[in-house]
ROZAMI-883639 format. One record per residue (C-alpha): y, z, x; residue in three letters; residue number from 1. Coordinates in nm, 3 decimals, always signed. Layout:
BEGIN
PT       v       w       u resn resi
PT       Y       Z       X  ALA  NUM
...
END
This chain:
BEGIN
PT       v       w       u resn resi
PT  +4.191  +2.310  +4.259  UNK    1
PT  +4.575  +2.248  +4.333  UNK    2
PT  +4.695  +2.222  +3.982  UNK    3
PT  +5.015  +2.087  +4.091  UNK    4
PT  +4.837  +1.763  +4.304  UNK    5
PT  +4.938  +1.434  +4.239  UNK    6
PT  +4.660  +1.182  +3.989  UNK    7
PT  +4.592  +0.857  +3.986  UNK    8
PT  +4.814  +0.700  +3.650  UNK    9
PT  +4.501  +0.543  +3.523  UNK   10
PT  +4.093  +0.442  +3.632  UNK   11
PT  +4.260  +0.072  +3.660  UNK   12
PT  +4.492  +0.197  +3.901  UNK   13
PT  +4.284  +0.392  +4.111  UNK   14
PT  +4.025  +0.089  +4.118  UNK   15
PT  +4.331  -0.180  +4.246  UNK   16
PT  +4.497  +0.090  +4.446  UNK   17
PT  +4.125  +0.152  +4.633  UNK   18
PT  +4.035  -0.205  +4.624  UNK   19
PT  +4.412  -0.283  +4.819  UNK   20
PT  +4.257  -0.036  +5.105  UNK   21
PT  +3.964  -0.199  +5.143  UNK   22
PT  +4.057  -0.627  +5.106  UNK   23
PT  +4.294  -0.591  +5.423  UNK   24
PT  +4.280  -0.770  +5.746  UNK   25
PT  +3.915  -0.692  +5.773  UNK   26
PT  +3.834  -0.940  +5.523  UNK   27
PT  +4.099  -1.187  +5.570  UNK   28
PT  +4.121  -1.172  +5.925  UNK   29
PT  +3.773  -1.021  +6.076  UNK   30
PT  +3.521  -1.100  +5.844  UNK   31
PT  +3.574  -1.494  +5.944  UNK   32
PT  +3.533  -1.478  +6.279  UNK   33
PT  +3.265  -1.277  +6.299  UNK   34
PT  +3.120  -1.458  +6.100  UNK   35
PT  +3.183  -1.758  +6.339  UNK   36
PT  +3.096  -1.539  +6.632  UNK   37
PT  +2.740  -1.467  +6.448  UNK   38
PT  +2.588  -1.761  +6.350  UNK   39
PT  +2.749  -1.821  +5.976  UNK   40
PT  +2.483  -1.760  +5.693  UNK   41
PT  +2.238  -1.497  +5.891  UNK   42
PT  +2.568  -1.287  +5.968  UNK   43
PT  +2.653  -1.332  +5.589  UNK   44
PT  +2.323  -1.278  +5.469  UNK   45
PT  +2.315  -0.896  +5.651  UNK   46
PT  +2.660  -0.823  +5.553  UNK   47
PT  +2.585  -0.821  +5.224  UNK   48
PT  +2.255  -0.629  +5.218  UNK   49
PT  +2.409  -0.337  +5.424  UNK   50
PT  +2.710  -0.365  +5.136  UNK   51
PT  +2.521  -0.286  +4.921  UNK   52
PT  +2.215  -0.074  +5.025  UNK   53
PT  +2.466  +0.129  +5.273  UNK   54
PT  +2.811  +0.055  +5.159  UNK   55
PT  +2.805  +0.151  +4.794  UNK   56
PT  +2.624  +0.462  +4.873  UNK   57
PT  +2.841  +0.595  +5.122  UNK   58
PT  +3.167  +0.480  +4.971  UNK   59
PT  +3.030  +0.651  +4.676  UNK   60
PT  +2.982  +0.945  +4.877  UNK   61
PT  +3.302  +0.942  +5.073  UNK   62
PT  +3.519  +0.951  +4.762  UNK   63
PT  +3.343  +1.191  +4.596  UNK   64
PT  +3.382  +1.421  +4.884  UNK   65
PT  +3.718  +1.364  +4.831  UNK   66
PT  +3.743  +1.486  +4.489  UNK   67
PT  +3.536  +1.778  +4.547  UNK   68
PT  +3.786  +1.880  +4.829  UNK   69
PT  +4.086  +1.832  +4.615  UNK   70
PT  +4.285  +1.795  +5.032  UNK   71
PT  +4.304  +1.630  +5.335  UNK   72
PT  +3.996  +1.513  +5.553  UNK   73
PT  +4.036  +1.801  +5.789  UNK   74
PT  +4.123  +2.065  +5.541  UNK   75
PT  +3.861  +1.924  +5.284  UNK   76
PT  +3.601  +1.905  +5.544  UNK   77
PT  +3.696  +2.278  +5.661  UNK   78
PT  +3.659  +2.374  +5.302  UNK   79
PT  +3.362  +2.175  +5.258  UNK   80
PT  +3.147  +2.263  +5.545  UNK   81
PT  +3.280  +2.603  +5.719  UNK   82
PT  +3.204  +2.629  +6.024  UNK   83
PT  +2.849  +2.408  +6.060  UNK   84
PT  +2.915  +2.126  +6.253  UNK   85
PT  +3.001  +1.870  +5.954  UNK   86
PT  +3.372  +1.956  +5.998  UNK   87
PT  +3.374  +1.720  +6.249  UNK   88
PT  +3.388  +1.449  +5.979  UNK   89
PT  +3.708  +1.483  +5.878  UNK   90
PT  +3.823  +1.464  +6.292  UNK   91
PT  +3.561  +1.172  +6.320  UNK   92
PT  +3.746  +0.981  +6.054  UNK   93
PT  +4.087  +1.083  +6.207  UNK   94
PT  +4.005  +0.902  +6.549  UNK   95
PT  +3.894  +0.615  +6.382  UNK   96
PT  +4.203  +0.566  +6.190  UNK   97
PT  +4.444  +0.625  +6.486  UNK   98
PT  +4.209  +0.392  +6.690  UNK   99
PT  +4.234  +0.085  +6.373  UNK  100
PT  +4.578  +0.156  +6.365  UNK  101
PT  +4.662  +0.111  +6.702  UNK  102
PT  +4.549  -0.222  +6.685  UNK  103
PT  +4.639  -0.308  +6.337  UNK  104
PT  +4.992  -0.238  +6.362  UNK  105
PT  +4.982  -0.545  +6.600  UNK  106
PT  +4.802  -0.803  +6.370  UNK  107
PT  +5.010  -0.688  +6.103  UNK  108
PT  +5.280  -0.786  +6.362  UNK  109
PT  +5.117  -1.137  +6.387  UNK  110
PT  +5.137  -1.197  +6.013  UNK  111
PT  +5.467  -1.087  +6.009  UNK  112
PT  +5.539  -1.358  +6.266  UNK  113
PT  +5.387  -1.619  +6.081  UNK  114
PT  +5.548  -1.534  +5.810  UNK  115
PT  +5.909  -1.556  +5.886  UNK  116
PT  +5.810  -1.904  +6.096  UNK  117
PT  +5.678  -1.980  +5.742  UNK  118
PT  +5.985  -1.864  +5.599  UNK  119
PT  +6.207  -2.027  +5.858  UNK  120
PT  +6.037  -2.362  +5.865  UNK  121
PT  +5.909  -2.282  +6.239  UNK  122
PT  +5.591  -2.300  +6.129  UNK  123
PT  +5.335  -2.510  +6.350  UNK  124
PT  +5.153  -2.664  +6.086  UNK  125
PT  +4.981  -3.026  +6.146  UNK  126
PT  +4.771  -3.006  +6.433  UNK  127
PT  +4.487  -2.726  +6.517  UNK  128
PT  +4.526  -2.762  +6.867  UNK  129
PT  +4.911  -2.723  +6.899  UNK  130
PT  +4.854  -2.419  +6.660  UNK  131
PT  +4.573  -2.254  +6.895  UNK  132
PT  +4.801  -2.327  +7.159  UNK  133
PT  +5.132  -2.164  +6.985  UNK  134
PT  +4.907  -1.849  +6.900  UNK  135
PT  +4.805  -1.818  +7.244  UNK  136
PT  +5.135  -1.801  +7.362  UNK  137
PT  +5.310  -1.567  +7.112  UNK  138
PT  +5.009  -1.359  +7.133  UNK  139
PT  +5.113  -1.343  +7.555  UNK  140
PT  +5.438  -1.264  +7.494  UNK  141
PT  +5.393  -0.848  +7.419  UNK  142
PT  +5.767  -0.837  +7.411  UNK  143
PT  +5.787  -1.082  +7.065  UNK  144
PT  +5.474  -0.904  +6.941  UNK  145
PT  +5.627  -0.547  +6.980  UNK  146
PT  +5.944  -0.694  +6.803  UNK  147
PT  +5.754  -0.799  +6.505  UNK  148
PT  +5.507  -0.486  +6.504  UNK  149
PT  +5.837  -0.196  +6.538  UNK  150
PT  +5.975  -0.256  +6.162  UNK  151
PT  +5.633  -0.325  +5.999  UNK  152
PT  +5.541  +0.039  +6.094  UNK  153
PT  +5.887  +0.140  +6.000  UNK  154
PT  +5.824  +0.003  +5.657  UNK  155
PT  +5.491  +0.185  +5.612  UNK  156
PT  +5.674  +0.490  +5.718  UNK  157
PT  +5.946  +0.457  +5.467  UNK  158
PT  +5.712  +0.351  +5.230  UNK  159
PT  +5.499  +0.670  +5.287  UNK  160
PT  +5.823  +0.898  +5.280  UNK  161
PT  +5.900  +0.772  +4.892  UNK  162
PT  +5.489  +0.854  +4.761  UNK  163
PT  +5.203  +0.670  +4.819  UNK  164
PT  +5.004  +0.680  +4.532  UNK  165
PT  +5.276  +0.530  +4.304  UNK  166
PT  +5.390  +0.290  +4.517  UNK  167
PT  +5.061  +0.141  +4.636  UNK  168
PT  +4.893  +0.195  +4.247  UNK  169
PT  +5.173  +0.006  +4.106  UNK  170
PT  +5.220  -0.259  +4.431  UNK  171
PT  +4.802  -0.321  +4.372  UNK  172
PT  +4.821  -0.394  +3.974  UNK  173
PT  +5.036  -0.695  +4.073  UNK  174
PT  +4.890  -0.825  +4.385  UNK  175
PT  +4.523  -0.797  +4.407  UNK  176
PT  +4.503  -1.056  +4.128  UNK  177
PT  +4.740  -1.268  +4.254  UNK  178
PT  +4.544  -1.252  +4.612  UNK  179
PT  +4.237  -1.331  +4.469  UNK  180
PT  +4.365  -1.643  +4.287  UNK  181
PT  +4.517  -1.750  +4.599  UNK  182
PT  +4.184  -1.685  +4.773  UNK  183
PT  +4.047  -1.898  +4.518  UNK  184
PT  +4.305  -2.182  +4.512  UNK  185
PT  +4.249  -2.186  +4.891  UNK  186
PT  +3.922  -2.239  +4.912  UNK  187
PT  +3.919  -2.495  +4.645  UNK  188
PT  +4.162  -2.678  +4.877  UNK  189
PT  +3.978  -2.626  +5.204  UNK  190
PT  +3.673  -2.777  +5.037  UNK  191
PT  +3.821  -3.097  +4.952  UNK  192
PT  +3.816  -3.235  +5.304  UNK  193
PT  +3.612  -3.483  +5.468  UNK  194
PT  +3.335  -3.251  +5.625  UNK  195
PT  +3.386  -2.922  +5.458  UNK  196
PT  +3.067  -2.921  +5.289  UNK  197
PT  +2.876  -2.909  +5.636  UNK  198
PT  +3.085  -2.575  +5.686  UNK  199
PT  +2.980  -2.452  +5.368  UNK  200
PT  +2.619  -2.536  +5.484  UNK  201
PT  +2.667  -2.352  +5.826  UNK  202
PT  +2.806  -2.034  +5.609  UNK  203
PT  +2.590  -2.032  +5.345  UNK  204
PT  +2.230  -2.145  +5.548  UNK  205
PT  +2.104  -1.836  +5.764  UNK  206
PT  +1.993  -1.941  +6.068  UNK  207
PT  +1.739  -1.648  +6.150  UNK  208
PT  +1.677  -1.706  +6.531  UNK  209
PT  +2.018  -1.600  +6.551  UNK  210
PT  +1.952  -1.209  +6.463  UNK  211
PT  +1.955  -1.004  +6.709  UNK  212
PT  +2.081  -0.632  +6.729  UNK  213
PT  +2.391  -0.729  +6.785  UNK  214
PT  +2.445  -0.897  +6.434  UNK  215
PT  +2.310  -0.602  +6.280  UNK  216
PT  +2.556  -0.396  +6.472  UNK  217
PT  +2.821  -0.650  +6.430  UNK  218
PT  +2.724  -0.644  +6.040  UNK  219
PT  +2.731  -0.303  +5.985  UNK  220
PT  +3.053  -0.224  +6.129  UNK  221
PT  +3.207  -0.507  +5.984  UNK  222
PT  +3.078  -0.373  +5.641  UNK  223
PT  +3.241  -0.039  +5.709  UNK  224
PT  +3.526  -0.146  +5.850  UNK  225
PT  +3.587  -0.383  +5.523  UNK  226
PT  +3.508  -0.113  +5.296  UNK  227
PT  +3.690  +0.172  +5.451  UNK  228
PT  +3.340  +0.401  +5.516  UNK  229
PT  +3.435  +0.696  +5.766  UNK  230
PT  +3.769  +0.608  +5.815  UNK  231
PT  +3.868  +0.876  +5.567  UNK  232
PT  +4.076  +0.660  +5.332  UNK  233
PT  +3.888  +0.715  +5.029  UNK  234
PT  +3.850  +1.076  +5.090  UNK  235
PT  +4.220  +1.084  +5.069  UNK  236
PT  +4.224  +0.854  +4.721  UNK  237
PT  +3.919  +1.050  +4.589  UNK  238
PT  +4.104  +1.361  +4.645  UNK  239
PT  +4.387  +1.230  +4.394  UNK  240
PT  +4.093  +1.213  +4.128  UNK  241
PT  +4.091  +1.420  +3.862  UNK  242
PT  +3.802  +1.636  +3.905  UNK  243
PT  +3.596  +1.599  +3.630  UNK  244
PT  +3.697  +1.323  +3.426  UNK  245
PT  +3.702  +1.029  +3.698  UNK  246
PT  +3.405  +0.765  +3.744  UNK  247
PT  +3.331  +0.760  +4.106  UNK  248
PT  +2.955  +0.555  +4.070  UNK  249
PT  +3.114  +0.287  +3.877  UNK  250
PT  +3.454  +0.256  +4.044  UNK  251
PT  +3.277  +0.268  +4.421  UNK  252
PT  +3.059  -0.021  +4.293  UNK  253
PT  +3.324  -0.234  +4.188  UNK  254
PT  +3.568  -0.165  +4.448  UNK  255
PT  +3.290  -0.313  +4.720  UNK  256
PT  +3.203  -0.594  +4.454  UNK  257
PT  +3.561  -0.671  +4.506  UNK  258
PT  +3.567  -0.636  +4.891  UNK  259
PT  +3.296  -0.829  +4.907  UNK  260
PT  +3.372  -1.123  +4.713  UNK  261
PT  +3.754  -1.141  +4.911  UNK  262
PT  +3.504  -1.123  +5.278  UNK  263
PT  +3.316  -1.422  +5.110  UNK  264
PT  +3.564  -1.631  +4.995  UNK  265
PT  +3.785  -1.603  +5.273  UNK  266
PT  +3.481  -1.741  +5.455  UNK  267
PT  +3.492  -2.086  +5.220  UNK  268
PT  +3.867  -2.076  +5.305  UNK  269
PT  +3.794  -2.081  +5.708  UNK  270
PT  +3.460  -2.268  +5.725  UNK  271
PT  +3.499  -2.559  +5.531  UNK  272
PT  +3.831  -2.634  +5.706  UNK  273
PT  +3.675  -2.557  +6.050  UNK  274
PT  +3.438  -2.800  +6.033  UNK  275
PT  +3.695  -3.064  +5.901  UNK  276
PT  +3.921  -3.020  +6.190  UNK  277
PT  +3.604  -3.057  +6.354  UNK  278
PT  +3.646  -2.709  +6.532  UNK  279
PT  +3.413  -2.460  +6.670  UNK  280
PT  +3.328  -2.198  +6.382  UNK  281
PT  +3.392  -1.967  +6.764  UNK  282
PT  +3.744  -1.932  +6.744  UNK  283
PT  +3.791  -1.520  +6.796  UNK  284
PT  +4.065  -1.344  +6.685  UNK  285
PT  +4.293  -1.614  +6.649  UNK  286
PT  +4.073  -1.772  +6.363  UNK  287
PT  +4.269  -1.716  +6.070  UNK  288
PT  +4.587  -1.802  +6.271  UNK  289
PT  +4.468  -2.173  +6.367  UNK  290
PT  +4.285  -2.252  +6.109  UNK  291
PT  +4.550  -2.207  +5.853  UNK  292
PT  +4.798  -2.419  +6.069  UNK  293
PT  +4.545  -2.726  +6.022  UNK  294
PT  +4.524  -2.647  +5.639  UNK  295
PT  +4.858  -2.606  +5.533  UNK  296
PT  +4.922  -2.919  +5.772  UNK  297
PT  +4.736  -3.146  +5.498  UNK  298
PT  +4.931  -3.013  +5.176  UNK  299
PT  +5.223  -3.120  +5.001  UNK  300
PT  +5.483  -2.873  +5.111  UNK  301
PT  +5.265  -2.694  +5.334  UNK  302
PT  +5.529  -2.450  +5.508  UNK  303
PT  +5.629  -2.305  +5.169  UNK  304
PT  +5.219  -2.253  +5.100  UNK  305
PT  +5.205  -2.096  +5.427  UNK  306
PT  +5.469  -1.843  +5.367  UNK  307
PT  +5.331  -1.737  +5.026  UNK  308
PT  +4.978  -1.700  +5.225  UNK  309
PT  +5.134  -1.476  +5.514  UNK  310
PT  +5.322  -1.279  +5.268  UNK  311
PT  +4.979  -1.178  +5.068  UNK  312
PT  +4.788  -1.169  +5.362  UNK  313
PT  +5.041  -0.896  +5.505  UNK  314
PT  +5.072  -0.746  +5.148  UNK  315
PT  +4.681  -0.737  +5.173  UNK  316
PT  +4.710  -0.564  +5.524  UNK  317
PT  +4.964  -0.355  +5.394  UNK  318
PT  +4.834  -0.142  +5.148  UNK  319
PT  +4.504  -0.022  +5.401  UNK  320
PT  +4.799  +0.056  +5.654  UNK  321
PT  +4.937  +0.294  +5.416  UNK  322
PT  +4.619  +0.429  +5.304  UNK  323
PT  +4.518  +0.503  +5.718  UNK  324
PT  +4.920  +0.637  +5.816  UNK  325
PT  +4.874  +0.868  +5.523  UNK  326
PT  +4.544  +1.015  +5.629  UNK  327
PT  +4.696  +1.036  +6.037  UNK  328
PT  +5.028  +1.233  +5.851  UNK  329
PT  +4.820  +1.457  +5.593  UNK  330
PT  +4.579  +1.531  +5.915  UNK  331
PT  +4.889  +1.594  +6.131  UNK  332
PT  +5.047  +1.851  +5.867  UNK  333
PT  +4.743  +1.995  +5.823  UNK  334
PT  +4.576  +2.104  +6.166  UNK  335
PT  +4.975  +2.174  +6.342  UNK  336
PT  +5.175  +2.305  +6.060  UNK  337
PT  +5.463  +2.061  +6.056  UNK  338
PT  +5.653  +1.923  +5.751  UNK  339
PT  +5.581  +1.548  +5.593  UNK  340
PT  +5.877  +1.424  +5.777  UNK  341
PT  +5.769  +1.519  +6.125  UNK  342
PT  +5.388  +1.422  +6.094  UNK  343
PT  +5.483  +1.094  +5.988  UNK  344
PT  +5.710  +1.005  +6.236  UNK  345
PT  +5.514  +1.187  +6.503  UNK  346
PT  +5.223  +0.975  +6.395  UNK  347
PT  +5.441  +0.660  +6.405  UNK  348
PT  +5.543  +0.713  +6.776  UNK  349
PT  +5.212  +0.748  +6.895  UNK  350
PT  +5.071  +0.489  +6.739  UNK  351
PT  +5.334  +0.210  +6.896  UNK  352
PT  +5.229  +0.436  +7.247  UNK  353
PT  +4.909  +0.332  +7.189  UNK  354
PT  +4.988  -0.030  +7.106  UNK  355
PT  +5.197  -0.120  +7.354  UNK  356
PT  +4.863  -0.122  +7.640  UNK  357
PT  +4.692  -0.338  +7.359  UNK  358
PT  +4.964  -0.600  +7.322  UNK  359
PT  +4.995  -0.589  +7.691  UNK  360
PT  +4.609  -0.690  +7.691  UNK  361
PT  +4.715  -1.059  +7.537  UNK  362
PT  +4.978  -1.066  +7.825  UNK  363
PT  +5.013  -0.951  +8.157  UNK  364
PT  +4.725  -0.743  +8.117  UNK  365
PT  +4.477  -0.992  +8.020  UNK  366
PT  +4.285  -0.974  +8.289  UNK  367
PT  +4.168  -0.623  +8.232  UNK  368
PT  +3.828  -0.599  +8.124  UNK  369
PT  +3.628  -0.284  +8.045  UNK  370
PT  +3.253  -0.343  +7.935  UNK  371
PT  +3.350  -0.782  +7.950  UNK  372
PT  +3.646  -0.679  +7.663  UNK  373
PT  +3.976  -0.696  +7.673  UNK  374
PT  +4.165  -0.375  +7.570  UNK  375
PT  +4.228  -0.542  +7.196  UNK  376
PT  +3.874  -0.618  +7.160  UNK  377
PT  +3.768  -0.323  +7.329  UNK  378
PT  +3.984  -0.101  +7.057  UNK  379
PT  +3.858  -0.330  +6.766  UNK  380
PT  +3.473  -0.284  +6.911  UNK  381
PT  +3.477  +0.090  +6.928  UNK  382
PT  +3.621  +0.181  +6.625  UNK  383
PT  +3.473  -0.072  +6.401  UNK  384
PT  +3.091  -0.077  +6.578  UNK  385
PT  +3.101  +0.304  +6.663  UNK  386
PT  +3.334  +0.563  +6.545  UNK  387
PT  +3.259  +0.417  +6.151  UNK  388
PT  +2.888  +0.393  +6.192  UNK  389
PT  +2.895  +0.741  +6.359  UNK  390
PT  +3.129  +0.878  +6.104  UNK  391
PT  +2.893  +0.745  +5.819  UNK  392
PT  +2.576  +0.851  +5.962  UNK  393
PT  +2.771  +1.224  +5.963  UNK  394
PT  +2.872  +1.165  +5.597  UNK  395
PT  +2.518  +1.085  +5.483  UNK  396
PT  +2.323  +1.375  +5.695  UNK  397
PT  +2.592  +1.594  +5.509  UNK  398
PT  +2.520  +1.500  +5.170  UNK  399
PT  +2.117  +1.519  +5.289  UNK  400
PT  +2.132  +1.852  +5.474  UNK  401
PT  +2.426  +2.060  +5.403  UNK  402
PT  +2.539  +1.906  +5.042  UNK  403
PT  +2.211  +1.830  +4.886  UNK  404
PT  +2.064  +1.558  +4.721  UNK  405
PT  +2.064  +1.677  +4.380  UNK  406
PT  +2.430  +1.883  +4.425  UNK  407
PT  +2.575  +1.550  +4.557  UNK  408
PT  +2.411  +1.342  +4.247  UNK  409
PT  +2.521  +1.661  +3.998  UNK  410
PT  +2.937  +1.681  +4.130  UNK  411
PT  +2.978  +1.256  +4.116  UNK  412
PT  +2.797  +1.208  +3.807  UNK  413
PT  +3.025  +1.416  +3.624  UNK  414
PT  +3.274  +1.148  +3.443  UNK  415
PT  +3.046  +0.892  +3.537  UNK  416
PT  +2.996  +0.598  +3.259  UNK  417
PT  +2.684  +0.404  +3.226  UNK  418
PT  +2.657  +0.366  +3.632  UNK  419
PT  +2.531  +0.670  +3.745  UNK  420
PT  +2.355  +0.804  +4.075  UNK  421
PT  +1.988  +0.823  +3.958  UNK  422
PT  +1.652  +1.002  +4.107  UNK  423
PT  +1.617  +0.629  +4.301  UNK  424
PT  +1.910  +0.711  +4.534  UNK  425
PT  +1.731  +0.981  +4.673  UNK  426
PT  +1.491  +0.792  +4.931  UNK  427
PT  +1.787  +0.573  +4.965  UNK  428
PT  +2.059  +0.857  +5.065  UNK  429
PT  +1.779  +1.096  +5.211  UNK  430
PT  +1.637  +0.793  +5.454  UNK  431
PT  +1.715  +0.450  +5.432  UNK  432
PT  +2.101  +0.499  +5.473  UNK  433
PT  +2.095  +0.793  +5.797  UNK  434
PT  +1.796  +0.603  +5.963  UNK  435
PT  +1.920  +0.274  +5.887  UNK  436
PT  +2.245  +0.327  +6.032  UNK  437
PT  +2.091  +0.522  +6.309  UNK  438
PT  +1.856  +0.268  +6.406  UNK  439
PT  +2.144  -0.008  +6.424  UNK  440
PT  +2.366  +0.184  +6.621  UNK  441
PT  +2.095  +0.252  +6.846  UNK  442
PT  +1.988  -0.105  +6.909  UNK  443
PT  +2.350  -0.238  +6.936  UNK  444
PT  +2.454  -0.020  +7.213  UNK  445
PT  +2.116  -0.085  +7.408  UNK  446
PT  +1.933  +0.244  +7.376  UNK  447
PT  +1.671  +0.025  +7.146  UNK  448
PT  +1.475  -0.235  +7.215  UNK  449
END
């Protein structure tokens, strides 16, 4: 153990801190419209029961790979595993994050956008069909996107360069509240228009004929994706536990309770007010952008509403970009030997590289299609549908085959409080999660019938 590594100031603050990776953008922002894109309730419905029957346990088992490591994905997975074929985890988790990242970086761009129209009184609040319209266009313009995207990515760098883990632990004991209030106060609002309730019907009411293996896909990698499974972020925050006196069981369960309840209720902010405005729940990746225009529209100083929103929403986003540039600069100074300073600017430049194709996608480049996907969704498909499924299927036949069942249940109960990993995990880790996920990957790229 590296006596001199940094710790977590308190189990609150590693709970908030973790909880800020996870509620991002993939709750706020893809959650919703998949949702839409999935027929409502039946994509709800399966969200939550692979949260919680695959989630928990391999969040649970990320983290706690973490603080057995005690170091970075790569060097923890090289320590780990040797030289059996499990290393790969830590590079699996490395491509994912790059491949989020490259895309992030540009919604995070978006909100930052939004926000200063917010800000500025710019902001095209009133009608949903001048805002779907304004989106479209900003979203062609790569140039303004670029513009916006540059000094958010400078900010996580300079952020990174000062600590992470104080920064983000103190930045989450002020914010998640406040974001989950606002979540709240949204979706109170949302549902007071003439309509809503039909979108809460449409949300809540699964419709089953709409399952196919493509929801389950769809579900699943939405679940990891909102929960940060494979993408090596909580291997880097479990690594900052202490080792022995640290709850992993009970702190992995409650930091998906709380990604799961921000997925939900962003859905009663979105659906309600879709079905107001009389829109289709179909909207893409624009959702969160149009919708919100037609909301804020209808309240009393809207703009300044807005601007809070964008700011918490990019807050949100935020704190799971710092969590991913860390693991790309940890990763870099691990496997080449360079300083802090040159990973994380090394990392930086080649993540705007590999955003600039993307935001050229919404432009000039929209007509390229590979598979029927643009090169945005094509980035956000791969990474959140395979390389986290794949990566979790690796982390649970590691704790099945290499780890051990009973090892595994042994190293994260220790610290544990009255949640603990009990003899019933067993089938659960040993079969249900690696076939499960196996299975669902299987059927959603068409190799299952």
């Amino acid at each position: 153990m590296n006596a001199t590594r940094e710790r977590w100031g308190s189990p609150l603050g590693f709970i908030l801190a973790t909880t800020g990776f996870s509620v991002g953008l993939g709750n706020i922002w893809r959650f919703p419209y998949l949702a839409g894109e999935n027929g409502g309730g039946a994509f709800l419905l399966i969200y939550v029961l692979l949260a919680v029957l695959i989630g928990i346990p391999l969040f649970t088992a990320e983290i706690s790979l973490g603080r057995r490591a005690q170091a970075t994905p790569l060097a923890g997975m090289r320590k780990l595993a040797g030289r059996s074929p499990f290393r790969a985890i830590g590079w699996l988790g490395v491509g994912a994050a790059f491949l989020i990242m490259s895309y992030y970086q540009l919604i995070m761009g978006w909100i930052a956008a939004y926000f200063v129209r917010a800000f500025r009184g710019g902001y095209d609040a009133g009608s949903v069909q001048a805002a779907a319209e304004s989106f479209a266009a900003f979203t062609a313009r790569p140039g303004e996107v670029l513009a916006y995207t540059v000094p958010v990515m400078l900010l996580a760098g300079l952020i990174i360069t000062r600590g992470l883990r104080r920064g983000i632990e103190r930045a989450a004991r002020l914010l998640m509240p406040i974001l989950f209030f606002f979540l709240i106060g949204l979706g109170i609002v949302s549902l007071q228009f003439d309509g809503a309730w039909e979108g809460v019907r449409w949300y809540l009411a699964p419709d089953f004929s709409a399952i196919g293996p493509e929801t389950w896909l769809a579900a699943l990698g939405q679940a990891f994706y909102s929960i940060g499974v494979g993408m090596m972020g909580a291997f880097v925050f479990g690594s900052f536990l202490h080792p022995r006196r640290s709850d992993i069981p009970g702190s992995a369960a409650s930091i998906v309770a709380f990604d799961t309840l921000a997925a939900v209720l962003a859905g009663f902010v979105m659906f309600p007010a879709l079905f107001a405005f009389g829109m289709d729940p179909d909207q893409g990746a624009g959702l969160l952008f149009i919708t919100m225009a037609g909301l804020f529209g209808r309240l009393p100083a809207g703009e300044v509403a807005a601007a809070f929103f964008f700011f918490f929403v990019f807050i949100a986003g935020l704190t799971s970009c710092l969590a991913l540039l860390e693991a790309l600069t940890a990763s870099a100074m691990d496997s080449l030997g360079w300083s802090r300073r040159r990973s994380l600017w090394t990392a930086l430049a080649a993540l705007l590289l590999a955003g600039v194709p993307l935001a050229l996608g919404g432009g000039p480049w929209a007509a390229v299609q590979l598979g029927g996907r643009g090169l945005f969704e094509l980035a956000d498909y791969v990474s959140g549908n395979i390389f986290l499924t794949v990566s979790g299927l690796a982390i649970s036949l590691y704790v099945v085959f290499a780890w051990g069942f009973e090892r595994f249940r042994a190293e994260t109960n220790q610290g544990a409080g009255r949640f603990r990993i009990t003899a019933a995990w067993g089938p659960v880790m040993r079969f249900v999660v690696p076939v499960a996920v196996a299975l669902v990957v299987l059927a959603g790229l068409g190799l299952l019938s």
